[in-house]
N, C-alpha and C positions, 0 to 999 in steps of 0.2 A: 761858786768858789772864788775867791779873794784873785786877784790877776796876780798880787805881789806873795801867793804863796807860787809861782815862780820860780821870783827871784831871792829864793831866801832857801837857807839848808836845807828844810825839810824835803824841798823839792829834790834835791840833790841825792838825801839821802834816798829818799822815793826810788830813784831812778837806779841808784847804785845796788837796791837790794830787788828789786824786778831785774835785772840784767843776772846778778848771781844766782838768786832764786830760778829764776829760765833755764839756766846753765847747770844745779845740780839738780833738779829733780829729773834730768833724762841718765842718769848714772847707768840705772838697768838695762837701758836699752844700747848706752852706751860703750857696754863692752861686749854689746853682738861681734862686732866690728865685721858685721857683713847684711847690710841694709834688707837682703833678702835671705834673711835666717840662713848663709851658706849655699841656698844653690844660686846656680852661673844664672843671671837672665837670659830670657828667651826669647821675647819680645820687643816691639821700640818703646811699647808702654811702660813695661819692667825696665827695661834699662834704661829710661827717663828717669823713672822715680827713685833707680836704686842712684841716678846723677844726684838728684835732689838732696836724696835722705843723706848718703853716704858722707857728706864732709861736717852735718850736723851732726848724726850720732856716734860720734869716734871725737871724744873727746879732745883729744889731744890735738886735732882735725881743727876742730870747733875753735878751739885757743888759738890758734893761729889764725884763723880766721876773724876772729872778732878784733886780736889785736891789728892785722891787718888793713881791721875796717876802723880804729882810733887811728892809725897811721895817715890814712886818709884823709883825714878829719884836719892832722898835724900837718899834712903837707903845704907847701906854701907853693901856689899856682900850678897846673895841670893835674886836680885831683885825680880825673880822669882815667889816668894814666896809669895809676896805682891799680888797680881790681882787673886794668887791663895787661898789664905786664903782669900782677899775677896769674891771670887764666895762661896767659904765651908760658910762662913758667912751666905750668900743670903739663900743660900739651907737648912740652919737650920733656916732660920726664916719663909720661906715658907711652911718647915714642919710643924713649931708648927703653921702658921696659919689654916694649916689643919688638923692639929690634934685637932682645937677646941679650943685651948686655947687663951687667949687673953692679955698677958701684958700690964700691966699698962704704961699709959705716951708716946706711942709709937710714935707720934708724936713730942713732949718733944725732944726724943733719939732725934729723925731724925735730926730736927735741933741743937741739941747739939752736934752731931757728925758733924754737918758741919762746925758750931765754930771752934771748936778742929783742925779737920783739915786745918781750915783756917788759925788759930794763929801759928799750925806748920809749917804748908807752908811758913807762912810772913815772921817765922824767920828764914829760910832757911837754919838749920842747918842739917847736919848728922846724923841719928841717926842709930841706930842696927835695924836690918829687923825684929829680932826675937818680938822685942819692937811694932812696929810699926805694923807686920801683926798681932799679936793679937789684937791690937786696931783697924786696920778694920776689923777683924773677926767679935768684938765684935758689932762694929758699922753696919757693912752690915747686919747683921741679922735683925734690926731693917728696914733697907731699903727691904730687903729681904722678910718680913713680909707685907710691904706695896706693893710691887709687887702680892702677892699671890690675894689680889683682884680683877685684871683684870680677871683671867681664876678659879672663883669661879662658881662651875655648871659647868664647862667644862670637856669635853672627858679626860679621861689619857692621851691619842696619843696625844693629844692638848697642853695637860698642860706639857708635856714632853721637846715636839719643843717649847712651851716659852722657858723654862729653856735652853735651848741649846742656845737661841738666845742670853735671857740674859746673858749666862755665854761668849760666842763669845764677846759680844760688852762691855763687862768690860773688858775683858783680853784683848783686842785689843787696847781697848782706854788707860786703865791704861800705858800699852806697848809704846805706841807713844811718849813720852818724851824721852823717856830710848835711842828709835831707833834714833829720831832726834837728839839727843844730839852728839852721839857717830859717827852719820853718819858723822855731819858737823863738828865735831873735826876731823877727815880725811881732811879737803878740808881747814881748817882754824885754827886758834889756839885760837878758844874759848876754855874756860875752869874753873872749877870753882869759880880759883880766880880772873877773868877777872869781874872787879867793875862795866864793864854793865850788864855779866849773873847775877849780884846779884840784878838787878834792879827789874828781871824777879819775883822770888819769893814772895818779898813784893808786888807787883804789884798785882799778882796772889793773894797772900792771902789777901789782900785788898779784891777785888773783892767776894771770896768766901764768905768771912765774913759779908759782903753787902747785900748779896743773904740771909743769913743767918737770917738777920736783918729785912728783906722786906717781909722771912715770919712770921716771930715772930710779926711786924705790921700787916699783913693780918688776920694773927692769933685771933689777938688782937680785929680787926675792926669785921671780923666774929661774935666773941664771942658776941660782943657791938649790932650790930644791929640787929632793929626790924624788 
């Protein structure tokens, strides 16, 4: 393969339609919206993997999370900080779902933090870490909260290995831009002012904002029928 198929569209578009392509063929699985077909886990095994599965197949999970992980990518110094202010996020909204308490609109958030992150994404600009991880702080907690329902009634040891899982599989995925990016600037001369990487981000937040859209419809159709 040519090194300078790269740094040339195709490669972009390559990339832009594996990432969407990924993203909708889990649809079926994706409105289980409970990684172990509905029952509570039992196990640390189970509730490891329903950590895992759970923020991938709930779409609207999954958008957040991806945009999260181009935010990253945007950040300018302490990427770091980003995938780790949002697990701190997740882990205070899971507490206050066990603690009883129950915020207004939480659903509302969910998809208003995926907007947000979408229209940042589109516009593919730079911004400050410090800026950005409290804004998914603020916003994981609401996702954070909406995870605590899978291991409701479950063991501590259970509920524990969720959280491990989930905090693995957001700091991994967020992480994955950051590495890819960095790797393939070694082997090519992509970079950010390369006017096809900037294809990537509108692209991206296109799609997220999509997702965004389709559940505020669903939302909408719910509320409506008898």
């Amino acid at each position: 393969m040519n090194k300078h198929f790269f740094c040339t569209h195709n490669f972009i578009n390559f990339l832009i339609a594996f990432v969407i392509i990924c993203v909708t063929l889990q649809p079926d699985i994706a409105f289980a919206h409970h990684p172990m077909g509905g029952m509570i886990p039992d196990t640390l095994w189970h509730g490891f993997l329903s950590g895992l599965a759970h923020p991938v197949i709930e779409i609207d999970h999954l958008a957040f999370i991806i945009g999260a992980s181009m935010l990253t990518l945007f950040a300018v110094g302490y990427r770091f900080l980003l995938p780790a202010c949002l697990i701190g996020g997740m882990m205070l909204g899971i507490l206050i779902h066990f603690s009883g308490y129950t915020p207004p609109f939480i659903e509302s958030f969910i998809i208003l933090s995926i907007v947000i992150v979408g229209v940042i994404v589109m516009l593919g600009r730079r911004l400050s870490s410090v800026f950005l991880a409290s804004g998914i702080a603020f916003a994981g907690m609401f996702h954070g909260y909406a995870y605590a329902e899978t291991v409701i009634g479950a063991e501590t040891g259970v509920i524990m290995s969720y959280i491990v899982g989930l905090s693995i599989i957001q700091y991994v995925v967020c992480l994955l831009p950051v590495v890819f990016y960095f790797g393939l600037k070694q082997i090519t001369e992509l970079n950010y002012s390369d006017k096809n990487y900037g294809r990537v981000p509108f692209v991206m937040g296109t799609f997220i904002i999509l997702i965004a859209a389709y559940e505020i419809s669903h939302s909408i159709m719910g509320n409506v029928s008898i």
